[in-house]
N, C-alpha and C positions, 0 to 999 in steps of 0.2 A: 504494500500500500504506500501510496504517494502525502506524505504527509505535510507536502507546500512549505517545508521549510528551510529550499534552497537560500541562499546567502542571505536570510533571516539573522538578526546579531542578537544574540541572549549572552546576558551577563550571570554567570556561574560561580557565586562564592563559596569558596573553599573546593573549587571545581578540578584539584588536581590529583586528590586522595579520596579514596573511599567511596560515599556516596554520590559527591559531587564528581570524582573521577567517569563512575556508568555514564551520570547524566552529562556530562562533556563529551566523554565517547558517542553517547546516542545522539546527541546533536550533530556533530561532525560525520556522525555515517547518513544523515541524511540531508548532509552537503549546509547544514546551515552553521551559520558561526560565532563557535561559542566563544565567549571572552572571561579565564581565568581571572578571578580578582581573590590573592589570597598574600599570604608570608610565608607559604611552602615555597620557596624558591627554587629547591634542585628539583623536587618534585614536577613541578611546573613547567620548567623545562624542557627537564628530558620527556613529558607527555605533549609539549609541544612541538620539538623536534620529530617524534615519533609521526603526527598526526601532520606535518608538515612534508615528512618521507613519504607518504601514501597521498599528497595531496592533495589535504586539507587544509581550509584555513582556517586560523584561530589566533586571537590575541591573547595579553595576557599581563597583569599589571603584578607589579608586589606592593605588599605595605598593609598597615593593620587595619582593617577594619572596627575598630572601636574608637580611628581617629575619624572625626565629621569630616576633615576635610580631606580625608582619602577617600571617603565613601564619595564625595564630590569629584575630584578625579576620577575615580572611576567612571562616570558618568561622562566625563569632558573627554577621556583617552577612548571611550569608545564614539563619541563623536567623531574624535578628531581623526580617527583611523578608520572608521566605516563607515561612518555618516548618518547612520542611526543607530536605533534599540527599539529592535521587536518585545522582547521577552527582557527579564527577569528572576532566576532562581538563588533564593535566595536559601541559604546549605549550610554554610559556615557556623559551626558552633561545639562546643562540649561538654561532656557531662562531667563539673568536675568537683561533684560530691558536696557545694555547699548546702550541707542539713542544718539542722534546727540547732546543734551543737558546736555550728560555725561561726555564727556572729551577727550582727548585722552589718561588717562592715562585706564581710565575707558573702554574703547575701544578696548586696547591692551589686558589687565588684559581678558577679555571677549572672544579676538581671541584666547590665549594663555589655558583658560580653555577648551573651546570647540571644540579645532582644533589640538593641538599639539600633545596630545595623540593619534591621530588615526595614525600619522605618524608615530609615537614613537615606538608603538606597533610589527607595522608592520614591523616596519625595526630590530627590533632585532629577532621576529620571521621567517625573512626570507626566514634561510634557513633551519627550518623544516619545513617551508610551499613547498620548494621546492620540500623536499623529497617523503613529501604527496600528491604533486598535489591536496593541498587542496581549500581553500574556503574562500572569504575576504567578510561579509558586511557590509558596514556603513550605520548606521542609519542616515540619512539626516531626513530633515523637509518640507513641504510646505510652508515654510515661504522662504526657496531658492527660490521658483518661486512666489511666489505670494506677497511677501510681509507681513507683520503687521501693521509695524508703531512702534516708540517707542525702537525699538531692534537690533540695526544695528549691532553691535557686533555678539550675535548672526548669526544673515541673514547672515553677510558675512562668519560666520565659518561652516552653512549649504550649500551656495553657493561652496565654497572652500572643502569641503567632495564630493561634486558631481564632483568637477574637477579631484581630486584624483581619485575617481574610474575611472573615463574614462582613466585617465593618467595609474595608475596604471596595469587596465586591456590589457593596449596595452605593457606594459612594463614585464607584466609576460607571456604573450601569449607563450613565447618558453618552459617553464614548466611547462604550464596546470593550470595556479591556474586562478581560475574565482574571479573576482570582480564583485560586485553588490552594489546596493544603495535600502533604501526603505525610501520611503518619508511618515511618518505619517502627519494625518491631525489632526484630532479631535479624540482622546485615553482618557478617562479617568486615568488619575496618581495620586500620590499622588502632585506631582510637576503643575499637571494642575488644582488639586482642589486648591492648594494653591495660583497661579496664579489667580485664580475665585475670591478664598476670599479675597485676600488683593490688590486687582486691582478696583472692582466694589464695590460698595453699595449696589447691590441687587443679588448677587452668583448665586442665582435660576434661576433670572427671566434671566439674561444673558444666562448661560447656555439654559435654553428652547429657547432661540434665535436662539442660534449655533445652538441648535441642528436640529431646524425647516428650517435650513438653508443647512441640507444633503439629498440629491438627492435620496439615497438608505435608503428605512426602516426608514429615520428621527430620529438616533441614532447613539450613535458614534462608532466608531470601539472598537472592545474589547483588550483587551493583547493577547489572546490567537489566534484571529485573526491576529496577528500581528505575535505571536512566529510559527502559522501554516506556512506563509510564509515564513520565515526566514528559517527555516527546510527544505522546498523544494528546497531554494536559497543553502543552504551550502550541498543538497545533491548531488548525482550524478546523481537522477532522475533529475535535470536538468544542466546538463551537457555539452551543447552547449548553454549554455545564461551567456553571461560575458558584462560587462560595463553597465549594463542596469540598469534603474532607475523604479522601481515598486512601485507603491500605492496600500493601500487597506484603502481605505478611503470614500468607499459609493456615489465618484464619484462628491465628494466636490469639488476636483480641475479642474478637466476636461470635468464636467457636468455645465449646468449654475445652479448657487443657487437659483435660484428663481423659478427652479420647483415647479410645486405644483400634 
């Protein structure tokens, strides 16, 4: 299927690892062009070069996203290099354990990583989103609905990514631009292997836990399952779906785990 999003320019934070890496690749196989905005450097890179040998095009900025006025640059470098912005996926973030027992300064520090930039983005992109009648998605978590434990920071800045879309989708509805949300559950990353290791004592035997704990096929979602969705959400093949919250997560959240 032709999903019209030849030299289309979506912006991909944290688009060179993990989840955001799928959805960089799924952009790029179907010829539209995605623009890295992240602090992975080598990463970034050498996924550039890769996709540049077979190619593709694709840009790609460094710098932190929790500064304003890099989120601002980002928006100006894809200007100035492609001349617009279709899309927007907004990915960039981590879980990093601020609970109840962390503070508040430790709280804030955590809202302000994994929440600020999605607004940030957005709002300086505006109005070439407007012109493109393009395409918003934030990666949310199932940890907005279900919980963890241990990560409140976090939760609430997945919680508050889902409030944004719905707010958001009602707020662009007179120039066409679709918001969406995709809730991962269980994705192998480099951020969730790390998470495994330095969390548990036994990396393995937890993981076989989780994993005997998913509904579909007893294995976790892939990136590229992840990048195939994201592709149909920012294309025009789906066209009449805005504000909507999608999973592809084998039916972890909304299946009971204790299938067998």
């Amino acid at each position: 299927m032709d999903l019209r999003l030849r030299n289309k320019v979506i912006i991909v934070t944290g688009g060179s690892k993990g989840i955001g890496e799928g959805i960089t690749r799924a952009i790029a196989e179907e010829d539209g062009i995605p623009i890295i905005a992240t602090k992975s450097e080598e990463a970034t890179h050498h996924l550039i070069r890769e996709l540049a040998d077979r190619g593709k095009k694709a840009g790609h900025i460094i710098g932190d996203l929790q500064e304003v006025d890099f989120c601002k640059r980002v928006v100006q470098y894809a200007i100035k290099e492609f001349g617009s912005i279709y899309g927007i996926v907004n990915n960039a973030g981590v879980n990093d354990g601020a609970g109840l027992e962390a503070g508040p300064q430790a709280f804030k520090n955590s809202v302000e990583m994994n929440l600020f930039h999605y607004y940030n983005l957005v709002h300086f992109a505006l109005p070439q989103l407007k012109e493109s009648k393009g395409s918003i998605i934030n990666i949310s978590s199932k940890v907005a609905l279900t919980g963890q434990g241990g990560t409140s920071g976090y939760a609430a800045s997945k919680g508050a990514q889902l409030a944004l879309t719905r707010e958001w989708a009602a707020e662009l509805l007179p120039y066409d631009i679709r918001v969406n949300a995709i809730l991962p559950s269980e994705v192998m990353t480099p951020l969730y292997r790390n998470w495994l290791d330095r969390t548990f004592e036994d990396p393995k035997g937890k993981e076989q836990e989780i994993v005997s704990k998913i509904p579909l096929g007893k294995r976790m979602t892939t990136i590229e399952e992840m990048g195939a969705l994201a592709v149909f959400l920012l294309s025009e093949v789906s066209s009449h779906t805005t504000g909507q919250f999608l999973f592809a997560d084998g039916g972890y959240v909304h299946l009971d785990r204790s299938l067998t």
